[in-house]
C-alpha atoms as an extended CHARMM CRD file, in Angstrom:
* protein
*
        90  EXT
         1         1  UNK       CA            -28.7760000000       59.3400000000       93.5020000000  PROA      1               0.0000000000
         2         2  UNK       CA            -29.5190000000       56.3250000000       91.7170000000  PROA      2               0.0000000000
         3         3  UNK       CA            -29.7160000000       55.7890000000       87.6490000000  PROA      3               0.0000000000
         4         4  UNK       CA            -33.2230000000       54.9090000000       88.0290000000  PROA      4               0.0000000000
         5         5  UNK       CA            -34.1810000000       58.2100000000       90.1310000000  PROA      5               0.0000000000
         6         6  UNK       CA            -31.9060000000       60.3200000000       88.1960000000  PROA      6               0.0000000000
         7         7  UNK       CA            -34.5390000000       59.4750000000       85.2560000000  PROA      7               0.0000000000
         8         8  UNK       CA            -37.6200000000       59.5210000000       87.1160000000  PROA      8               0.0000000000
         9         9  UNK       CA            -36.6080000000       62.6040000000       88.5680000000  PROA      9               0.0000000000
        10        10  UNK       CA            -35.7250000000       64.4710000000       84.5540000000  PROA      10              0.0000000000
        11        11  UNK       CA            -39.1470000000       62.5470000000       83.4100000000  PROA      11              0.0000000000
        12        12  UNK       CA            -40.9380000000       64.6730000000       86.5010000000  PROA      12              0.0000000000
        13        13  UNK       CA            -39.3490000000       67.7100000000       85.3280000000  PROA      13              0.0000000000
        14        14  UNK       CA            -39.7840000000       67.1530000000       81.5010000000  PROA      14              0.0000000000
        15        15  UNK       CA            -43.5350000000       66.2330000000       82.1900000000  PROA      15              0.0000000000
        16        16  UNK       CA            -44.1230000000       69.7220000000       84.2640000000  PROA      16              0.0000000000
        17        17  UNK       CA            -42.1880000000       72.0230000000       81.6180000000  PROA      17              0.0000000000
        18        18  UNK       CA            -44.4130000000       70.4310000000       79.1110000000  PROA      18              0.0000000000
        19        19  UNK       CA            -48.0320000000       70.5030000000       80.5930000000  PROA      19              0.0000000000
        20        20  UNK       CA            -50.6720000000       72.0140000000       79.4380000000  PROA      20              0.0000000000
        21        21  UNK       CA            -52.3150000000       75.5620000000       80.7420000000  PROA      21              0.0000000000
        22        22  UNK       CA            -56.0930000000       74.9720000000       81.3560000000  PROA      22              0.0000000000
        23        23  UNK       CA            -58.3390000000       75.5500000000       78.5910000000  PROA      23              0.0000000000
        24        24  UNK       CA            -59.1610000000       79.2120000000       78.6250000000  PROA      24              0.0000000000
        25        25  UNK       CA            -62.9080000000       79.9110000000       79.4230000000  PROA      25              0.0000000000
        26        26  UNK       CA            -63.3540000000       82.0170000000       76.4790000000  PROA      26              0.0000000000
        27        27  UNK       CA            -61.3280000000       79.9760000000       74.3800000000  PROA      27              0.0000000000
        28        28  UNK       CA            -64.3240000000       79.8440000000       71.2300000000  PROA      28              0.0000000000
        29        29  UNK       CA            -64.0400000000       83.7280000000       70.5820000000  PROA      29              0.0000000000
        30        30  UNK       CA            -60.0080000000       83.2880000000       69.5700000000  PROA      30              0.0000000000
        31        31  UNK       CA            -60.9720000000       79.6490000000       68.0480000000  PROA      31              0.0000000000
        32        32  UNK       CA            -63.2440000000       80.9400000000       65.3830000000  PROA      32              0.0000000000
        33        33  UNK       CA            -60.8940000000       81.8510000000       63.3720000000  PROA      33              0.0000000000
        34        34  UNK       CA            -57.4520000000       81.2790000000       64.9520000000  PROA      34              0.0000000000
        35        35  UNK       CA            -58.3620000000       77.2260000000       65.7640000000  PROA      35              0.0000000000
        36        36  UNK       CA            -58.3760000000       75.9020000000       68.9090000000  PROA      36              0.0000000000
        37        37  UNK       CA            -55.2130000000       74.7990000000       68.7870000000  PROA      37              0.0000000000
        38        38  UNK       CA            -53.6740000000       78.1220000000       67.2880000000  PROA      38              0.0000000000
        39        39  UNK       CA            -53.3260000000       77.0520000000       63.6370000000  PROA      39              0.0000000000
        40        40  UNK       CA            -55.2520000000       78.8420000000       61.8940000000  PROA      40              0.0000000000
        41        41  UNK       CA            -58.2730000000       77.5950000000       59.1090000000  PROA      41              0.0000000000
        42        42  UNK       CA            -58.8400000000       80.7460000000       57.4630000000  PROA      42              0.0000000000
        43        43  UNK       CA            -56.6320000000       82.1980000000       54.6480000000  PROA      43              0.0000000000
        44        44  UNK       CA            -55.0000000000       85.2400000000       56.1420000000  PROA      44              0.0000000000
        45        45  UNK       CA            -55.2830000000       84.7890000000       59.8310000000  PROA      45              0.0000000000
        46        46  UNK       CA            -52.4730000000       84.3860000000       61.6580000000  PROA      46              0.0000000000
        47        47  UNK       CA            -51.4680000000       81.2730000000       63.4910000000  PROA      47              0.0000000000
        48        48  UNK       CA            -50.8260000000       81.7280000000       67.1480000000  PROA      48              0.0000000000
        49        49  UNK       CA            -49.4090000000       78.2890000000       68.0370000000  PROA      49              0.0000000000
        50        50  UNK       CA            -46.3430000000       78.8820000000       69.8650000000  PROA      50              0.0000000000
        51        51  UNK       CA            -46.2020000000       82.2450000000       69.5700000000  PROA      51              0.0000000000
        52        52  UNK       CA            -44.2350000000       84.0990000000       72.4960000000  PROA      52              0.0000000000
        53        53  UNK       CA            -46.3650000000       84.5630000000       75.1700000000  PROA      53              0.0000000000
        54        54  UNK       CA            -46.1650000000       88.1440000000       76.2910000000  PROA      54              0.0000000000
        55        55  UNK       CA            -45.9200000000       88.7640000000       72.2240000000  PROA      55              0.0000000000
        56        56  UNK       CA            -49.5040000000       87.3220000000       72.1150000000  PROA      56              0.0000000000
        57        57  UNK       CA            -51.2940000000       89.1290000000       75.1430000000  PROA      57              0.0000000000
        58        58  UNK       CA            -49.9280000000       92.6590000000       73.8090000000  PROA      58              0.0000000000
        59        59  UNK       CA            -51.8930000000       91.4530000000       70.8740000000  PROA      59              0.0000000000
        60        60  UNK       CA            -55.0720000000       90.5850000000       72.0570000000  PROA      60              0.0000000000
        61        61  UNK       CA            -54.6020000000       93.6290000000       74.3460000000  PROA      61              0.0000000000
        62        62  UNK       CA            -54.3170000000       95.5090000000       71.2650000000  PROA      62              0.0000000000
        63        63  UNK       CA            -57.5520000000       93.9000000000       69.1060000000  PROA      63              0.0000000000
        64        64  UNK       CA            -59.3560000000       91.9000000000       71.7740000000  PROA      64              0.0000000000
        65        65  UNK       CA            -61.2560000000       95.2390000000       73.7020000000  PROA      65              0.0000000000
        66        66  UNK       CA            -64.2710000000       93.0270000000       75.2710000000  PROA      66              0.0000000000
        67        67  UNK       CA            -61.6570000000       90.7870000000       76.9280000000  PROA      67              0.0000000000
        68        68  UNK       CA            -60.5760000000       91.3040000000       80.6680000000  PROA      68              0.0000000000
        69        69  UNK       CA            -56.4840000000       90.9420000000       81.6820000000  PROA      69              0.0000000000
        70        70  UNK       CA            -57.7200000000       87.4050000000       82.6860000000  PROA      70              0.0000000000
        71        71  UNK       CA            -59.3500000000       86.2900000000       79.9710000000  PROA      71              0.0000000000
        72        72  UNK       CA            -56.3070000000       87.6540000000       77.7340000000  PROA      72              0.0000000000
        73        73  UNK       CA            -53.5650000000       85.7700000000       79.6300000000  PROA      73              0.0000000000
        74        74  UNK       CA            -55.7190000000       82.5420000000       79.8550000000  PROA      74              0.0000000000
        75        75  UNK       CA            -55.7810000000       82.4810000000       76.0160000000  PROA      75              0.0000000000
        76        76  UNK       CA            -51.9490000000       83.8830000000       75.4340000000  PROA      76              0.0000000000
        77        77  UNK       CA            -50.6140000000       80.6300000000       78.1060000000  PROA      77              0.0000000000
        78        78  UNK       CA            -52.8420000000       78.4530000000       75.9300000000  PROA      78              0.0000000000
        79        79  UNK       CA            -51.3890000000       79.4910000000       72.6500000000  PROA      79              0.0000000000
        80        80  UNK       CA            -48.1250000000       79.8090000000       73.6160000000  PROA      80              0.0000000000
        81        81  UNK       CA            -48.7090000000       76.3690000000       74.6850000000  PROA      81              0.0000000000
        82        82  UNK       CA            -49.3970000000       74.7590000000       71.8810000000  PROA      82              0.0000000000
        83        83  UNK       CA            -47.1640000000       73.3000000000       69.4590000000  PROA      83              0.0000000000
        84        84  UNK       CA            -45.8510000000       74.7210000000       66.1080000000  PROA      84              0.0000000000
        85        85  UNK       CA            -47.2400000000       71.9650000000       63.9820000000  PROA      85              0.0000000000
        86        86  UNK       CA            -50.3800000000       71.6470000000       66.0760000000  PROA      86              0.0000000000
        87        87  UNK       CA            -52.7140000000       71.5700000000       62.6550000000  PROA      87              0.0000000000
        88        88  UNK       CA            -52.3450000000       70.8530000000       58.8300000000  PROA      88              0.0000000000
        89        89  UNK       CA            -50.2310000000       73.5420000000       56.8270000000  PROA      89              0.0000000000
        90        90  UNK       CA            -51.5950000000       75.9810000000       54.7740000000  PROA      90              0.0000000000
């Protein structure tokens, strides 16, 4: 394999680790107060930017009753997703 598709070929892979889930459906009723991007704007809720992702469904499966198993693993691949420093610091 060739220098030039070795790269192509870790820029493919690097590109597909890194994408994006779709943005959940019912994204607004985590977004509220948890931002859309998982960093929170209210003083005293958590941030759920790159939180583990099983971490965060057990959560929502926990406090989020009027979601369905879909909804809740749309929204826990999206914030998992996102990055750490996805919003201003607090």
């Amino acid at each position: 394999m060739s220098p030039a598709s070795l790269a192509l070929t870790a820029l493919l892979f690097a590109t597909a680790a890194h994408a994006q889930p779709p943005k959940p459906t019912r994204l607004g009723l985590c977004a509220a107060c948890h931002g859309e991007n998982g960093v929170a704007n209210v003083k005293g809720v958590p941030h759920l930017a790159a939180q583990d992702r099983d971490y965060l469904a057990a959560a929502m499966r926990a406090a989020a009753g009027a979601l369905s198993d879909r909804d809740i693993d749309e929204l826990a691949d999206w914030y998992a997703a996102q990055p750490r420093d996805a919003g201003a610091a607090r």
